[in-house]
DOVODREN-894267 format. One record per residue (C-alpha): residue in one letter; x, y, z negated. Coordinates in steps of 0.001 Angstrom, whole numbers. Example, Ala and Ser with C-alpha at 12.3 -4.5 7.8 and 13.67 -1.06 7.14 Angstrom:
// DOVODREN-894267
A,12300,-4500,-7800
S,13670,-1060,-7140
//
This chain:
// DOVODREN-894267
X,-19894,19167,-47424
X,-16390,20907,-47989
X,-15754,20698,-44350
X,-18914,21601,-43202
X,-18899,25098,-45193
X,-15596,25611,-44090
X,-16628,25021,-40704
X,-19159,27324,-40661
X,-17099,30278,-42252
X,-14223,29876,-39348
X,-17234,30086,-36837
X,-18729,32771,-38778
X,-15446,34556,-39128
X,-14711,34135,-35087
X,-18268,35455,-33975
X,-18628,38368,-36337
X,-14976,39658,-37274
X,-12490,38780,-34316
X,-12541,41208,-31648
X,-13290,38927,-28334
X,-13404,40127,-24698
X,-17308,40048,-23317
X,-18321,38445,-20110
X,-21790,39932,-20628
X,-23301,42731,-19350
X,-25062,45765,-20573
X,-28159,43661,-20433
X,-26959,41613,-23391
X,-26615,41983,-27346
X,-23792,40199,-28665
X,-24859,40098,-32149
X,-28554,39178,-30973
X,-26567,36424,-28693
X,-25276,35052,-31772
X,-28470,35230,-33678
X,-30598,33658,-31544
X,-27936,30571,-30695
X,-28403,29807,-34211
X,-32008,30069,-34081
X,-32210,27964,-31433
X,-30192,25084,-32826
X,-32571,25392,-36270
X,-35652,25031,-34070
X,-34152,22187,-32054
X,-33257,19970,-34905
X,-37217,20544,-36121
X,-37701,17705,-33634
X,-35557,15054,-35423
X,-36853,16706,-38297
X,-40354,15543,-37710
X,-39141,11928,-36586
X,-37961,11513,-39917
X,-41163,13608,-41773
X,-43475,11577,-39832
X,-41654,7843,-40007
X,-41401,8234,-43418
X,-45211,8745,-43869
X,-45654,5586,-41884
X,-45574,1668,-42849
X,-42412,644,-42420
X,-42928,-1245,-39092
X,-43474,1931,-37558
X,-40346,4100,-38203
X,-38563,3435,-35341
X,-41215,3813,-33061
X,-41770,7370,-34324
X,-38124,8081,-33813
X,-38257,7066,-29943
X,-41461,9135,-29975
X,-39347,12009,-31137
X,-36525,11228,-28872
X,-38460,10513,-25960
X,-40496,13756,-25958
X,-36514,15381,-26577
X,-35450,13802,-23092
X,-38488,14257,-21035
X,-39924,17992,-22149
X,-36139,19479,-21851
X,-36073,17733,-18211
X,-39716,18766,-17412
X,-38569,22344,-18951
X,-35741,22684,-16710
X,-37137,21315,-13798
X,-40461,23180,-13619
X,-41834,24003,-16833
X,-39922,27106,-17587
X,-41214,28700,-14858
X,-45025,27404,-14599
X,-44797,29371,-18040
X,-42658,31995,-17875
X,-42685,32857,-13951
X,-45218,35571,-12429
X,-48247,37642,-13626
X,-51189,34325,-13101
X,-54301,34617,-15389
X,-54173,31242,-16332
X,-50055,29735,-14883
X,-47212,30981,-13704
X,-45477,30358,-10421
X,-42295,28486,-9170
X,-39921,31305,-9213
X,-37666,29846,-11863
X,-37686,26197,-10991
X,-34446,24335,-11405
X,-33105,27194,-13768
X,-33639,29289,-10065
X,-32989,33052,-11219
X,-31340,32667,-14506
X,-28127,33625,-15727
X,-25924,33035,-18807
X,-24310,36556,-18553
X,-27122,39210,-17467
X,-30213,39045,-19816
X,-33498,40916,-20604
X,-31821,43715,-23397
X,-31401,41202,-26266
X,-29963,37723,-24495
X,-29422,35997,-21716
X,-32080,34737,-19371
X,-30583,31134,-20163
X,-30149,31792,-23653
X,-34239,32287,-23777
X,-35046,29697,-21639
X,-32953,27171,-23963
X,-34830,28559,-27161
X,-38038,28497,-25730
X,-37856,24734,-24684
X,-36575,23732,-28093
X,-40376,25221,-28697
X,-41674,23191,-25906
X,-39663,19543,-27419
X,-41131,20527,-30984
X,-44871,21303,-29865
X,-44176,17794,-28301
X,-43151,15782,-31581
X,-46077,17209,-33142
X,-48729,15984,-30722
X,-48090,12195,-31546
X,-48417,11752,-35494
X,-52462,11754,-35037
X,-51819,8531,-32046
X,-49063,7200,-34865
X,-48828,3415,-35370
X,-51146,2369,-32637
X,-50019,4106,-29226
X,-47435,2406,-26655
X,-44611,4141,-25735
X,-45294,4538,-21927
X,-48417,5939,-22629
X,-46314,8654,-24554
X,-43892,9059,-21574
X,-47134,8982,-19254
X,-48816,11993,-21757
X,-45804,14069,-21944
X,-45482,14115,-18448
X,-48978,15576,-17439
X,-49412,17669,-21005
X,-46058,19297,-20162
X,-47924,20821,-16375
X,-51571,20966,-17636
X,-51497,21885,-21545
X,-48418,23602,-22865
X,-46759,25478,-19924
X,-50431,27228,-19023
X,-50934,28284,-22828
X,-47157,29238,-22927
X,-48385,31683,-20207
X,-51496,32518,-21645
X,-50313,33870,-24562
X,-46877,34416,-24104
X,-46217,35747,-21070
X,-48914,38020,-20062
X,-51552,35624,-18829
X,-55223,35718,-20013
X,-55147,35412,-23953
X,-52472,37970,-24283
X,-52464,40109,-21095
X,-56093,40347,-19680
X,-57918,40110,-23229
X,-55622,43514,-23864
X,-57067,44482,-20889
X,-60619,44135,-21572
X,-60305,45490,-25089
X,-59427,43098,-27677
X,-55893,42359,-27779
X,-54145,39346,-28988
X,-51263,38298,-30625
X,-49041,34874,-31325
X,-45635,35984,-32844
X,-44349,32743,-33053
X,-46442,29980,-32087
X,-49894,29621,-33835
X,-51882,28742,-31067
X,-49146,27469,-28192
X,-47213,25335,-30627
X,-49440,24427,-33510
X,-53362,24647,-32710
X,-52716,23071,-28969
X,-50073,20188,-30560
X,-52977,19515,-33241
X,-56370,19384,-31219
X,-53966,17596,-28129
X,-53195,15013,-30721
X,-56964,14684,-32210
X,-57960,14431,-28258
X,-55217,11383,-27456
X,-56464,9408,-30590
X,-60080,9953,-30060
X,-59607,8569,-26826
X,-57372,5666,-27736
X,-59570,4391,-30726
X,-58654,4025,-34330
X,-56298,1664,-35851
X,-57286,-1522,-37042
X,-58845,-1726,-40886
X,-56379,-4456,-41569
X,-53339,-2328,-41618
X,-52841,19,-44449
X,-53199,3456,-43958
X,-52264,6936,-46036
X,-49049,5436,-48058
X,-45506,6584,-47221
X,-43462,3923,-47144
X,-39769,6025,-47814
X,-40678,9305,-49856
X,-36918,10161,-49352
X,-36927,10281,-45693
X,-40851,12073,-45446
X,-38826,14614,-47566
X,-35656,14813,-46012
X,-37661,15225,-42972
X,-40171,18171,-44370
X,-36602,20168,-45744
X,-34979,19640,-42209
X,-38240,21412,-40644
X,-38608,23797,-44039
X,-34471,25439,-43371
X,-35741,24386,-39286
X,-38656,26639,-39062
X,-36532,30288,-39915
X,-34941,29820,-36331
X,-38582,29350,-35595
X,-40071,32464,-36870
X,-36991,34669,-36978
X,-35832,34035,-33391
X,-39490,34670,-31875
X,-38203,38344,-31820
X,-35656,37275,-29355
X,-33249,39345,-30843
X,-31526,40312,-34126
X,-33313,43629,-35865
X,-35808,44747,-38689
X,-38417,42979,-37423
X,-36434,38928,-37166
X,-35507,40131,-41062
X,-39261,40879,-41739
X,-40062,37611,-39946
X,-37633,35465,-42677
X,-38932,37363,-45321
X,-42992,36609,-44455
X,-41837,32895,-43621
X,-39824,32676,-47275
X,-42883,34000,-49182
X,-45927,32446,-47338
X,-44352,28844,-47861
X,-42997,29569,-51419
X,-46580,30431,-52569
X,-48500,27561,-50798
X,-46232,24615,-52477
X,-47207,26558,-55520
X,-50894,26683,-55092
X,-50898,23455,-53381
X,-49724,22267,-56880
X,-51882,23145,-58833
X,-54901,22325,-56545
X,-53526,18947,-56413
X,-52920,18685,-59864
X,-56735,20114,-60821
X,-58429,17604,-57785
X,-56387,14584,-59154
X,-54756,15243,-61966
X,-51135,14744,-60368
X,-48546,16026,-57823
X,-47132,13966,-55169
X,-44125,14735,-53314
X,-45933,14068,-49942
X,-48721,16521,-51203
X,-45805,18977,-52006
X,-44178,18825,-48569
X,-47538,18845,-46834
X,-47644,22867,-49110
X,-44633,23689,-47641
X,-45824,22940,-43953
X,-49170,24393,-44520
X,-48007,27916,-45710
X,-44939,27921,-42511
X,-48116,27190,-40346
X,-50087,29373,-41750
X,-47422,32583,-41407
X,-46360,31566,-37838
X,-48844,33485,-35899
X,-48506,36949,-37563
X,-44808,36553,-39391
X,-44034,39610,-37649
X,-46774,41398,-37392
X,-47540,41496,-41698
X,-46388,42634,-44957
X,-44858,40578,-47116
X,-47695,40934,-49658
X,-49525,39872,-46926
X,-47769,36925,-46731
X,-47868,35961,-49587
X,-52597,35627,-49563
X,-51828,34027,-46155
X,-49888,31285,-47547
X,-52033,30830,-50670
X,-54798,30530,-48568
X,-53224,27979,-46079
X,-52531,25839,-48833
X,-56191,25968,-49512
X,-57829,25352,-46451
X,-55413,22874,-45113
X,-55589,21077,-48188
X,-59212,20524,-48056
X,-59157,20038,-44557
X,-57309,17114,-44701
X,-59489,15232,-47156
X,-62319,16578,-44139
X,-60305,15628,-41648
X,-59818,11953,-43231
X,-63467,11570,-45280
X,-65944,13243,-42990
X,-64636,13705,-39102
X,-64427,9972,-38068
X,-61192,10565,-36713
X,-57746,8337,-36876
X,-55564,11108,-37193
X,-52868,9375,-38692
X,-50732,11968,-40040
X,-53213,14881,-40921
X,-51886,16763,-37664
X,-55548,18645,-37487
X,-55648,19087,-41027
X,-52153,20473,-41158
X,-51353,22237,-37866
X,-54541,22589,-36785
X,-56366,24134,-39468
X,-53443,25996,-41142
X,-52590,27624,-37515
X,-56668,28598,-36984
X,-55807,30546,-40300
X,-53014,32015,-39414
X,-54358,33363,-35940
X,-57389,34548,-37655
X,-55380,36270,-40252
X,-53541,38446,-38004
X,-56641,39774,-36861
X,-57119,40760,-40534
X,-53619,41483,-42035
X,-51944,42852,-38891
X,-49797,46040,-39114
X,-49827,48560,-36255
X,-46013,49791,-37378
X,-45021,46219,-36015
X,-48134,44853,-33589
X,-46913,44269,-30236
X,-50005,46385,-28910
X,-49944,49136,-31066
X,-53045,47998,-32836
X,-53607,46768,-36439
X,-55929,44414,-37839
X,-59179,44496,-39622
X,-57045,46204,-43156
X,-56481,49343,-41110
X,-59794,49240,-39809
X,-59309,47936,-36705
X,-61774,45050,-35619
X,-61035,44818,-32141
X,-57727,42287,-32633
X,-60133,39971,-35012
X,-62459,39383,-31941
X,-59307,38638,-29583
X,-57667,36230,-32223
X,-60898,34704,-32249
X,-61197,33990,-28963
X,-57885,32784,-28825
X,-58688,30339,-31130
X,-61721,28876,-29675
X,-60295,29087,-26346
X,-57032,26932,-26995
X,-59042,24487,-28912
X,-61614,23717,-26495
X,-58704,23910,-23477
X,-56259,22005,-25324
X,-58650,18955,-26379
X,-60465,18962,-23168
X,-57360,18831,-21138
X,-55789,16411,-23384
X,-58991,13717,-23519
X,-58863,13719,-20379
X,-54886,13209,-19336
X,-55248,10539,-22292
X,-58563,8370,-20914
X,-56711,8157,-17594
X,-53727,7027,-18977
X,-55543,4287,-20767
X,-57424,3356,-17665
X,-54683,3212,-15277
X,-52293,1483,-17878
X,-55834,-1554,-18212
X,-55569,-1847,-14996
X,-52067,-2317,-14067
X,-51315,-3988,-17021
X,-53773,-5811,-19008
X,-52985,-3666,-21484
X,-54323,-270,-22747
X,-53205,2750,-24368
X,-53174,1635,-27821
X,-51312,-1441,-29227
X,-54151,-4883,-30058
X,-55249,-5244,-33361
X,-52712,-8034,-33590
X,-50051,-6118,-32401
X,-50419,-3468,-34662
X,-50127,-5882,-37522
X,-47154,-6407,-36198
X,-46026,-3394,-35954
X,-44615,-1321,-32829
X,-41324,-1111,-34176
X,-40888,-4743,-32881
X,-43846,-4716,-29974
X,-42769,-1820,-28457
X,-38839,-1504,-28968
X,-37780,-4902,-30639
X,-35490,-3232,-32478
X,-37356,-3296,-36734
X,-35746,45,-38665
X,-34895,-1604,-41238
X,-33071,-5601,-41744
X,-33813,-7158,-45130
//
């Protein structure tokens, strides 16, 4: 630990106190430069982050299967990114996709940038987004999908599903740019409906149309606490390059953005407690970590945009709703989703869009326009159409890339989608990579 601090001072030391010769232009912040490389390395380790969450959630015959998962959606989104992705998202002025102008990293340059950073710089930290929106999707198929069918889904999400709502919202497309248009703007600082609402309901629509797992495998029991927690503090420390770095740039507004992301998730592991504690009459650490994640959802959407008291009812609330919509998700739906992704991201992130309809402050909106507090109502009816819209997209999209998959794979194979009810007794760890996490 010793050398890692010291590590980090020298680097420290060298970026902010040395006098160095730049090769950028005018275009380009140094300071923002150095903020945002950091934020993107935070966000990028989210993704091992969540290998380790997840796995440890799981029986242990499915740990390493999560962490190919993880590492598999790492490979093939940052190719996919590179290749085309980028660009399908980021590239044109489309309603509903961008174009090819950007395809191959075509365009983009690590010295001239858009004010803040480079153009490379951004399209790095945005595909860490795309990888972790990725990881997400699979912990509702955990324990019973087969890894080509994961490499088959990434593949066709990456096109249909993430780079169009990456437009969409991001870029000027038709939940950000036309809805503006038309009179009710909308708003996703960081990620509330591209990265959590469309990994949640994609993940819902791949294991509705896989199946459930078998009844003989237990279900709901973490198997190594210890690694579900390392996992949830990796994406806790992970989820300030997140938030913070959605500004693109180091200023008032990234600071605002840590301190809304610090208070939203501080108060939902709080409440979380004691709603857990009053429902059951104890605390588990996986109900703990679960707070945590709930109030970072819930702030994602608007951790720019609010107050910090603000903040602080949004993550309250989160804890509350995602709390009991877990126990819907897993009592009442009729849904497999084995690791609460709905619950979680799903719900927590319809919260947090609504609630920058409600909390939103004009001194920081991206439009100019505040939310329902200042008396605005116009934003309310454009989150809410954002919502509905990337939900019924998202799962609708999703079914369908998923029931093909399954199809094609019967077909060729014998074999569908989803591991046999004997197999997944077995376990995928050893079905699908023959390699067991763990020797005894």
């Amino acid at each position: 630990m010793k050398v890692v601090a010291g590590l980090i001072a020298l680097v420290s030391i060298a970026v902010f106190a040395l006098p160095v010769a730049s090769a950028f232009d005018s275009s380009v912040n140094e300071t923002s430069s150095v903020f945002m490389f950091f934020c993107g390395m935070l966000v990028f380790i989210m993704a091992p982050g969540i290998a380790l969450f997840y796995g440890g959630m799981l029986r242990k015959q499915s740990m390493t299967s999560m962490m190919a998962q993880c590492l598999g959606v790492m490979g093939l989104v940052g190719v996919i990114w590179w290749v085309v992705g980028y660009s399908l998202a980021a590239g044109g002025d489309g309603l509903f996709i961008g174009n090819l102008d950007y395809i191959f990293g075509n365009g983009l340059s690590i010295t001239e940038g858009n004010g803040n950073i480079s153009t490379f710089q951004f399209f790095v930290f945005q595909g860490c987004f795309a990888i972790v929106t990725g990881c997400i999707v699979f912990g509702a198929t955990a324990e019973r999908i087969r890894f080509p069918a994961v490499v088959l889904f990434l593949a066709l999400w990456s096109f249909l599903v993430y780079a169009p709502m990456a437009h969409m919202v991001w870029f000027g497309g038709f939940l950000s740019g036309f809805l503006e248009d038309i009179g009710f703007p909308a708003q996703d600082f960081a990620g509330g409906t591209v990265v959590h609402m469309c990994s949640a309901i994609s993940g819902v629509a791949a294991a509705v149309a896989i199946g459930k797992r078998s009844s003989r495998i237990a279900k709901g029991r973490s198997h190594n606490v210890p690694f579900m927690f390392l996992g949830a503090m990796i994406l806790w420390v992970g989820w300030f390059g997140f938030n913070c770095g959605s500004e693109g740039g180091f200023d008032e507004i990234a600071i605002l953005a840590m301190v809304n992301t610090f208070l939203a998730s501080v108060v939902s592991t709080v409440v979380w407690i004691v709603i857990q504690y009053f429902h059951v009459g104890r605390i588990s650490v996986t109900g703990m970590c679960a707070g945590v994640i709930a109030g970072l959802v819930g702030i994602t959407p608007g951790c720019g945009f609010v107050d910090p008291w603000a903040a602080v009812v949004i993550g309250a609330v989160a804890a509350v709703v995602v709390y009991f919509g877990i126990i819907f998700m897993r009592e009442k739906s009729g849904i497999d989703d084995a690791l609460d992704v709905m619950g979680v991201h799903g719900i927590g992130g319809i919260w947090g869009c609504i609630a920058v309809g409600i909390f939103s402050v004009s001194e920081y909106s991206w439009v100019g326009i505040g939310g329902l507090i200042e008396g605005e109502w116009t934003m309310l009816v454009g989150q809410l159409v954002n919502v509905v819209f990337t939900l019924v997209y998202c799962f609708v999209v999703s079914f369908v890339i998923m029931k093909v998959i399954d199809v094609v794979m019967k077909k060729a194979t014998g074999k569908g989608a989803a591991l046999t009810e004997e197999e997944q007794m077995i376990g995928s760890d050893i079905i699908e990579h023959g390699e067991p996490a763990y020797v005894m």
